[in-house]
N, C-alpha and C positions, 0 to 999 in steps of 0.2 A: 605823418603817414595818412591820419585821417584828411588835412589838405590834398593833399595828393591825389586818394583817391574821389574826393570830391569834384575838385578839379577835372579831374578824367571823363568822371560822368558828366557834367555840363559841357565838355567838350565835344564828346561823343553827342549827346545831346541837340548841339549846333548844326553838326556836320550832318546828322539824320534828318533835321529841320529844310537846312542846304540840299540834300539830296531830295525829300521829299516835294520841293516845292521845283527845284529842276524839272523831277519827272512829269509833276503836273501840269509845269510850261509845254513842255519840249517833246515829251514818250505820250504822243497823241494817237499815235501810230501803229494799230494792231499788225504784227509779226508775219502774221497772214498776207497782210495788206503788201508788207512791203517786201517779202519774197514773189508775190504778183506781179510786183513793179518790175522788178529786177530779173525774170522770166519773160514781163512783156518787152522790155525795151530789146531784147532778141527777135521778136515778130516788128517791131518798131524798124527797128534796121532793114530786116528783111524785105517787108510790104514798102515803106517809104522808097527806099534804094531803087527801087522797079520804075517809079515815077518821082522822083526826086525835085524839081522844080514842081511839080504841082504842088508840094509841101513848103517851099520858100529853099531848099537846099539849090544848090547852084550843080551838083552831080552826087554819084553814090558814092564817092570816096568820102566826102563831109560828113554824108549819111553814117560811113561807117566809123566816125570821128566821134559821133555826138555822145554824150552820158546825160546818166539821170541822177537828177536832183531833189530838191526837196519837195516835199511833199505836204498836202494839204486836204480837211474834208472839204467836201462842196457841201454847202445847204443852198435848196430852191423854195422861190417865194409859193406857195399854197394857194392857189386862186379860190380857194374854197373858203378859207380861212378871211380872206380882204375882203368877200362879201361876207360872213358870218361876223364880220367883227369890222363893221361902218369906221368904231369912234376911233381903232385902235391907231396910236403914234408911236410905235416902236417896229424896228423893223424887222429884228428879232422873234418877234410875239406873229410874224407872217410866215416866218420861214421854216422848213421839215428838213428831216437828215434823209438823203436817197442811198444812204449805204454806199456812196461813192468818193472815192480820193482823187486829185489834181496832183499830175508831177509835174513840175518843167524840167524838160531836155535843155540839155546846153550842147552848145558846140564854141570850144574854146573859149567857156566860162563867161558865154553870151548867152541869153535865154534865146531861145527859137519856136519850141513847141510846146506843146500838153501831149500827155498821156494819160488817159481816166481808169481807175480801178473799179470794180461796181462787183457785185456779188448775185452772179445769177447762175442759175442752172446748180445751185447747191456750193459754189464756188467762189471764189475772189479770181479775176480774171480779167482783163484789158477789155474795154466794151467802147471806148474810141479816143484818139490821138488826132494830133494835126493843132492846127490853128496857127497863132501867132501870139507868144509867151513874154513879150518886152513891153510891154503896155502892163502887164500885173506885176512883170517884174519891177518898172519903173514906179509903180502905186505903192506898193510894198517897200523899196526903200522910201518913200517919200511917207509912209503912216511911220516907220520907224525913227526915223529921223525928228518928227513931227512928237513921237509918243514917248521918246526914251531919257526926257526926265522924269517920266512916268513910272518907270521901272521898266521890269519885260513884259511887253502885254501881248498876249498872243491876239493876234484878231480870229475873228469868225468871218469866214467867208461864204456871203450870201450872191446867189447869180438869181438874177431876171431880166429873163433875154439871154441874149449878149453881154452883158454887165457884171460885170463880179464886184461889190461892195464889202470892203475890208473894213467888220463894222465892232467894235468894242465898246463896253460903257467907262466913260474914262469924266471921275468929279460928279459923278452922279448922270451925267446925261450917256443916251448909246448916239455916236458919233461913228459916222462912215467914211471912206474915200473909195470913189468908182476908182476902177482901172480904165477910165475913157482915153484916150489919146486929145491931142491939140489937134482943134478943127470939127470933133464929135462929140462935144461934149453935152449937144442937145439928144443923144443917148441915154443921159443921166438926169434929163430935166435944168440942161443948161449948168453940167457942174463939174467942175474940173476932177484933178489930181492933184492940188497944188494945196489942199486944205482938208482938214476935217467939215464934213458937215452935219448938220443936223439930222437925225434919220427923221423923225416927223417930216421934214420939206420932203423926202424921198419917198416916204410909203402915200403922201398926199399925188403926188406923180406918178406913181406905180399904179395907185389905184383908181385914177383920172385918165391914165392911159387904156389898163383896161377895161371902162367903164365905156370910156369911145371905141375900144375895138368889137364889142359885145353890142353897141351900141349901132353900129355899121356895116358890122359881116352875123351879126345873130349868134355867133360861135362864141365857145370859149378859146381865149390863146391857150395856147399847147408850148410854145418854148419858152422855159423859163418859170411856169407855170406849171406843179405839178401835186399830187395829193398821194404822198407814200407816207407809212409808218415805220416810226424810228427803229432800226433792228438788228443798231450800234451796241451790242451788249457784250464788246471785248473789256476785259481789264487787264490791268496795267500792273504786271510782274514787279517794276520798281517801285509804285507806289506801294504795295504790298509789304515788299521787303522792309521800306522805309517807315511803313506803319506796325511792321513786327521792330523793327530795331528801337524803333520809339516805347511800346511795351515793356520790352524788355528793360530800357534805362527806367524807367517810369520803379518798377520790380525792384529794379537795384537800391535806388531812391531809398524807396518805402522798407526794404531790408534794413540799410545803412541808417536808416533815423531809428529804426528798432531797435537797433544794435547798439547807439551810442546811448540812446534810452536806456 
């Protein structure tokens, strides 16, 4: 009996461990956030369908086809930061959270667009859509593909510019892959989608970049380019759970040794 109930506990034990480390993969995603999403892609249909080729849709019936998918935070490179910090080679250590999430829209489980979540005016609320979503889509299966003897590793996705950089530390070094397409890949400082790269080569190009645009117009860049503070302060109901359930066996544990004591 007392196997049994040993047994039980190291069981339960596992499966809290297995849950707990799901959630902190995967439940990134404040609740808030993603009933936003699912509110905007109603205004998505609506606004799009009006002008449907200017969005890449071919008419409004497509428009009224498409769904939304998963979802991601955005972090922007800090221009304030890449000069306060010359030496720095992480690209990570450049980037701020803007309180904003990235969906891609599909239409017949092809990516097509974004849709952006952002939290203003006291709310979580769509603040812009559009673009062209098979270019991250295709960068994304290719970090997965590339990282999944790795385990599941979630990237962090950092934009400057145009660029989205799916950037992880993976073996001790932080490693990226642009979502550039074939043809633009001097968008990313000459670097594909077909490899992890170094982020030190990246933040040396980021910061050579705007060091000539500061250096030729007097300005600071502005896209891609931005100085907000983080005001990411949702938590995560399943980590929660799964750190009271951990507790609890933890209790039982220390009961059961008492007991047999």
């Amino acid at each position: 009996m007392r196997k049994f109930f040993l047994s039980l506990l190291l069981s339960c034990l596992v499966i809290s461990l297995v849950s707990l480390s799901s959630a902190l993969a995967k439940e990134t995603i404040p609740p808030e956030v993603q009933n936003a999403a699912k509110e905007g892609m109603k205004a998505f249909k609506e606004l799009v369908s009006k002008d449907p080729v200017a969005y890449g849709y071919k008419n409004a019936d497509e428009v009224a086809q498409t769904t939304l998918g998963e979802g991601h935070e955005v972090y922007y490179i800090d221009g304030n930061k890449a000069i306060a910090a010359p030496d720095s080679s992480n690209l990570s250590s450049l980037a701020v959270s803007a309180n904003q999430w990235e969906y891609i829209v599909y239409l017949n489980k092809e990516a097509r667009s974004f849709l952006t979540i952002g939290f203003e005016d006291n709310q979580y609320k769509v603040v812009q859509f559009g673009g062209d979503s098979k270019d991250f889509k295709i960068a994304k299966s290719n970090f997965e593909t590339l990282t999944k003897e790795k385990g599941d590793i979630i990237p962090k996705i950092i934009k400057s510019g145009n660029v989205r950089y799916l950037t992880a530390v993976i073996g001790g070094q932080e490693l990226a892959l642009p979502d550039v397409p074939k043809g633009k890949e001097m968008l990313a400082g000459n670097k594909d989608n077909s490899r992890l790269w170094l982020t030190s080569d990246i933040v040396k190009f980021i910061k050579t970049t705007k060091q000539n645009y500061d250096k030729h117009t007097g300005e600071k860049p502005t896209s891609g380019y931005i100085a907000v503070e983080n005001s990411n302060k949702s938590t995560n109901k399943y980590v929660m759970l799964s750190l009271a359930a951990l507790i609890s066996i933890f209790l039982a544990l220390m009961f059961y040794k008492r007991k047999k004591a």
